[in-house]
C-alpha positions in Angstrom: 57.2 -47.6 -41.2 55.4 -44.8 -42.3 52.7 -45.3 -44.5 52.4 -42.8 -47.7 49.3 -41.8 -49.4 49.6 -39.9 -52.7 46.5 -37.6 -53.3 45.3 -35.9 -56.6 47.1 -38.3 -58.9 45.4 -37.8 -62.2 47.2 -39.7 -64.8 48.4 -43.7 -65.6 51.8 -42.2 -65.9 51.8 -40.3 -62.6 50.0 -43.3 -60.5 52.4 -45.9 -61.9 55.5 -43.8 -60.5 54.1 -43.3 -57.4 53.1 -47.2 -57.0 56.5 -47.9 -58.2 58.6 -45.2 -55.6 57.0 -47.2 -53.0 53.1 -45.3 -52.1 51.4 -47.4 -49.9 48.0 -45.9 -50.9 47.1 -43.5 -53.8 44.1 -41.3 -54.0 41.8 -40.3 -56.7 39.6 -36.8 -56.2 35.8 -37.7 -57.4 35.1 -33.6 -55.4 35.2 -30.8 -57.6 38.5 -29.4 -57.9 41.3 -29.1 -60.6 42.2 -32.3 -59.5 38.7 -34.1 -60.2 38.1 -37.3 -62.1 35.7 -38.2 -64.7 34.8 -41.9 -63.9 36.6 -43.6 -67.4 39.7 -41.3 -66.0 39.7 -42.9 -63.1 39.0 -46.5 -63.7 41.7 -46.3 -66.8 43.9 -45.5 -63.9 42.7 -48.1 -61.9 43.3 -50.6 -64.6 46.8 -49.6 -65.2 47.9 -49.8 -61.2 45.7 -53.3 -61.0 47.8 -54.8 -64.1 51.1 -53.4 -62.8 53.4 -55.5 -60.2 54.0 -52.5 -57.9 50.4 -51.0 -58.5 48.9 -54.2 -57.0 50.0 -54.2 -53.7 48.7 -50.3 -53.1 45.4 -49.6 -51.7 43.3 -47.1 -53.9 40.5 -44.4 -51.9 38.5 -42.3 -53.3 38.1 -38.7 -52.4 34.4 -37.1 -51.7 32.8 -34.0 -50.3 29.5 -33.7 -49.8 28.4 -36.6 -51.8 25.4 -38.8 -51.9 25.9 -41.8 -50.3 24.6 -43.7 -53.1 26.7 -42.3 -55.5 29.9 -42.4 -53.7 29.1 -46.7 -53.3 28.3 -46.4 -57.2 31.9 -45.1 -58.5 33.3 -47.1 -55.6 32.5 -50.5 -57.4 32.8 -49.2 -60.9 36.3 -48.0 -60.2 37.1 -50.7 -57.4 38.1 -48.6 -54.7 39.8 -50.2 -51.6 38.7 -46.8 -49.2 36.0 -44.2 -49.4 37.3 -40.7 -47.6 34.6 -38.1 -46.7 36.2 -34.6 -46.7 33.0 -32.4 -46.6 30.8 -32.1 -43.9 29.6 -35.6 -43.7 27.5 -36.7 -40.5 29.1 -39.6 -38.8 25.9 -42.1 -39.8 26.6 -41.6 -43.2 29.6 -43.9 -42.4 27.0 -46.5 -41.9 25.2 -46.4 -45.8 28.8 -46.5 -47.5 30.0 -50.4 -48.9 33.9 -49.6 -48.0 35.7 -48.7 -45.1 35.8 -45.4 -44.5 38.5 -42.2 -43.7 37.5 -38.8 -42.6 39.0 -35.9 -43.2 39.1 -33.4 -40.1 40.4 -30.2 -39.7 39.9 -29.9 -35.7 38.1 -26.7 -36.3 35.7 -27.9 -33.3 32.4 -28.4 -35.1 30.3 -30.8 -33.8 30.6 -33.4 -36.7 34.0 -33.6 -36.5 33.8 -34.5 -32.8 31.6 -36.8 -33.6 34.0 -38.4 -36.0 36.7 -38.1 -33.8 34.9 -40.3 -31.1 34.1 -42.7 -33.0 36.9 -43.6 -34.5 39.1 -43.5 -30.7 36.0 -45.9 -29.7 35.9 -47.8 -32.9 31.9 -47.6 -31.8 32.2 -51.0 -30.8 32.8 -52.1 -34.5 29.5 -51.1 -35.8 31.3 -48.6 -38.2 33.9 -49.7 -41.2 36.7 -47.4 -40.7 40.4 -48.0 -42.5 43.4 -48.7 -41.2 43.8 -45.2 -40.6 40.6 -44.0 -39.8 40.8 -39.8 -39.4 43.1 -37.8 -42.0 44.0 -34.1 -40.3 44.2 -31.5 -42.6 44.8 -27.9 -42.5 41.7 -25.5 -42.1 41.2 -22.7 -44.4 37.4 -21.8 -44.0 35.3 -22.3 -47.2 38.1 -25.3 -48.4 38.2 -29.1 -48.7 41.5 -29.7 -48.7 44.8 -29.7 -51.3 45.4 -25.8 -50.1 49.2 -26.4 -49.3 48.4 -25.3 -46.0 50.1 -26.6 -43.0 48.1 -28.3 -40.8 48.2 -28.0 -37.1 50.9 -30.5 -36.0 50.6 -29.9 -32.1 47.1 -31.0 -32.1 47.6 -33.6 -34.2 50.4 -35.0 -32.3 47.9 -35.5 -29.5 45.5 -37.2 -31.5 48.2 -39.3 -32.6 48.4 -40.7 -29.2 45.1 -41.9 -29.3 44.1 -43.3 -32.3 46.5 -44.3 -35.7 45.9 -41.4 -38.3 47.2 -39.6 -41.4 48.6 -36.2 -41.5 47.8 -34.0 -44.3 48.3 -30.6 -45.2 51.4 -28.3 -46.3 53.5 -31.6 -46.7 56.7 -31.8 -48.9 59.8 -33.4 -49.2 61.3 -30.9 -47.5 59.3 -31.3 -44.3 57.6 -34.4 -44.2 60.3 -35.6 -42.1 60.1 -33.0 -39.1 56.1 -33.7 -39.2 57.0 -37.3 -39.1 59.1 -36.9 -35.8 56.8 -34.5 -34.5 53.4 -35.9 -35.0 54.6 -39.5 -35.3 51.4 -40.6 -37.2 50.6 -43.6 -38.8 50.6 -42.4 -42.8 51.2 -39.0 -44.4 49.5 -37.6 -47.4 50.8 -35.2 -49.9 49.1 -33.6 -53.0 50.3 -30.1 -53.8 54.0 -30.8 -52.1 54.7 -32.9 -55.0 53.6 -30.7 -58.0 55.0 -28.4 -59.9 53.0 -25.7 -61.9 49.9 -27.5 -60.5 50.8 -30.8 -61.9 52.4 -34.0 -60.2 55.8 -34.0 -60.7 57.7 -37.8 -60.6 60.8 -36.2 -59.5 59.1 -34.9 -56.2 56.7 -37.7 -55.8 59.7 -40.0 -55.6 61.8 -37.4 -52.9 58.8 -37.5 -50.6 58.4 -41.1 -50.4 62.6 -41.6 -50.1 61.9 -38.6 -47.1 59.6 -40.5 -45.6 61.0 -44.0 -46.1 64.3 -42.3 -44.6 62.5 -40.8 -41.5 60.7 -43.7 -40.6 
């Protein structure tokens, strides 16, 4: 089975429906973006899903560009995130100074980080790292962008990192083609943000269509 990761969720009402329509893991933005978090937003969330029956059994990462390493572990134990993922331009040894596994988000753009990353999670660096289930998320690349564009990413290349290592395909994803990406890319999880907005917010209706898609193709 595929698993699903919901991205950008930014209210108790939106995070329950996901948990509850079956998301195995649901992500909270800490980045600057629209879809940013003040911590009490965040852990009010984190409450809700920890109280909820459905909420408990999904895992909860937290989304950071560019961060300090020290803050990213603070807000990870205040808000009791499961996963820290990096989606700046985060040397691989930062990896090493964070207190929860870790997910990187690539954008096979070449640069030498990213390779970096890439290595080390096909090697697992002979478990010296803490890396999540899924340990790379590919995204699309727009230059100058961290993500949640509604860009497609590059399926072909990520169909042949699929091969190698279990990760998580992000960008451009819907409801209306999560299921082609699925059978193209075969990864281990998707993640959708915009694809299940409207008007810039989460909308139930689509969060629930993307998981039944996925749940279908699976």
């Amino acid at each position: 089975m595929t698993n699903v990761k919901i991205c950008g969720l930014c209210t108790i009402e939106h995070a329950l429906a996901a948990a509850e329509a079956g998301a195995d893991w649901l992500g909270l933005v800490f980045a600057l973006s629209r879809r940013q978090l003040t911590t009490a937003q965040a852990l009010a969330i984190v409450t809700a899903l920890r109280q909820h029956p459905a909420g408990q059994r999904v895992r909860l990462v937290g989304l950071f560009v560019n961060e300090q390493p020290a803050q990213i572990n603070k807000l990870a134990e205040i808000c009791d995130l499961d996963y820290i993922q990096l989606s700046g331009d985060e040397a691989l040894a930062q990896a090493q100074l964070l207190c929860r596994p870790v997910i990187k988000a690539v954008r096979l753009n070449r640069q030498a980080t990213e390779n970096a990353w890439l290595a080390a999670a096909q090697a697992t660096v002979a478990q010296t790292l803490q890396f999540a289930p899924s340990p790379i998320l590919i995204d699309a690349h727009l230059p100058g962008s961290y993500g949640g564009t509604g860009m497609l990413a590059d399926w072909a290349q990520a169909a042949a990192w699929a091969q190698r290592l279990p990760l998580t395909l992000a960008g451009g994803l819907t409801p209306a083609n999560v299921a082609s990406a699925i059978a193209q890319v075969q990864p281990w999880g998707v993640d959708v943000s915009s694809g299940v907005e409207r008007d810039g917010t989460k909308d139930i209706a689509l969060i629930q269509a993307f998981i039944k898609a996925v749940h279908a193709s699976s």
